[in-house]
C-alpha positions as CSV (number, residue, x, y, z in Angstrom):
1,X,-66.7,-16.5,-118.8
2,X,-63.2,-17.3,-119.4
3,X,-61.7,-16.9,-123.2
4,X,-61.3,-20.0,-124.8
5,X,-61.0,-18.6,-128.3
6,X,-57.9,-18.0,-130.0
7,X,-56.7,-15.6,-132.3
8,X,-56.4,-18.4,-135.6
9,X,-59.7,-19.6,-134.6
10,X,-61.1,-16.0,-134.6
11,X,-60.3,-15.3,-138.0
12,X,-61.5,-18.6,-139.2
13,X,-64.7,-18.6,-137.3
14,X,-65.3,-14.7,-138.7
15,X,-64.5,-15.7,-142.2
16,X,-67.0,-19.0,-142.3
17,X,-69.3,-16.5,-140.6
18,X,-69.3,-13.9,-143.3
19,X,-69.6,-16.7,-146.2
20,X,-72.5,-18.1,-144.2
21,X,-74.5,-15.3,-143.2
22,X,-73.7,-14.0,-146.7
23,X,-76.0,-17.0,-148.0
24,X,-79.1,-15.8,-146.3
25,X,-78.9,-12.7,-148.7
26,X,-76.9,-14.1,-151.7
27,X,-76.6,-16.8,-152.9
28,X,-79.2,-19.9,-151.8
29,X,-81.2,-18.2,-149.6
30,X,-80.3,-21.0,-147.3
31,X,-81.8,-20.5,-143.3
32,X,-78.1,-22.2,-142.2
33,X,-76.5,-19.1,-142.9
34,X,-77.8,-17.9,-139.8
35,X,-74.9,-19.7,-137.4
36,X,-72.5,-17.1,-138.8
37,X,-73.9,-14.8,-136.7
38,X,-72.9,-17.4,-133.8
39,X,-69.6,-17.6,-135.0
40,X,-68.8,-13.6,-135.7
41,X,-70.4,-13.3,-132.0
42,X,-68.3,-16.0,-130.4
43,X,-65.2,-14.6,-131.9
44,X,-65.7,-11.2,-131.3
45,X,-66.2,-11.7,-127.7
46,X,-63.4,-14.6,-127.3
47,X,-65.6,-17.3,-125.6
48,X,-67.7,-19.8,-126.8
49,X,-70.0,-22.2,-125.1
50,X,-69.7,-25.4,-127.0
51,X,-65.9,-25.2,-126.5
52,X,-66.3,-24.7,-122.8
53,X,-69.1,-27.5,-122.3
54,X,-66.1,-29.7,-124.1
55,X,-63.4,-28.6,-122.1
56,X,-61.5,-27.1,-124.9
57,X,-59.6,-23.8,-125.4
58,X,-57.6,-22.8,-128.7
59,X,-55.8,-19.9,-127.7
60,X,-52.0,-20.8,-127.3
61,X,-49.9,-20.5,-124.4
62,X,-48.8,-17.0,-125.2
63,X,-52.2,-15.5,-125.5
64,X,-53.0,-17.3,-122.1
65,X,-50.1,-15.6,-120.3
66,X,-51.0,-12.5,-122.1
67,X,-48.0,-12.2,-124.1
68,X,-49.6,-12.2,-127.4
């Protein structure tokens, strides 16, 4: 498993994650909110499937070399 998630993308994908999984409790009670948890997991551990089954990787060149 190679990290293919950057550091924007983290804080986006842990932000929509919060205001979704915050709508199972508040809010409309909605079963959707339930992919947070996908997205607070994928960003916590820096890899996520779907982007890997698409080829795609957001982190930038710096956090790729390390550097950032």
């Amino acid at each position: 498993m190679r990290k293919n998630v950057g550091k924007v993308d983290k804080v986006v994908r842990i932000l929509l994650g919060v205001l979704l999984l915050g709508n199972v409790f508040v809010g409309l009670h909605n079963p959707w909110g339930w992919i947070g948890v996908a997205l607070i997991v994928t960003a916590l551990i820096g890899f996520c499937p779907v982007y890997s089954a698409l080829k795609l990787n957001t982190m930038s060149l710096g956090e790729k070399l390390g550097f950032k």
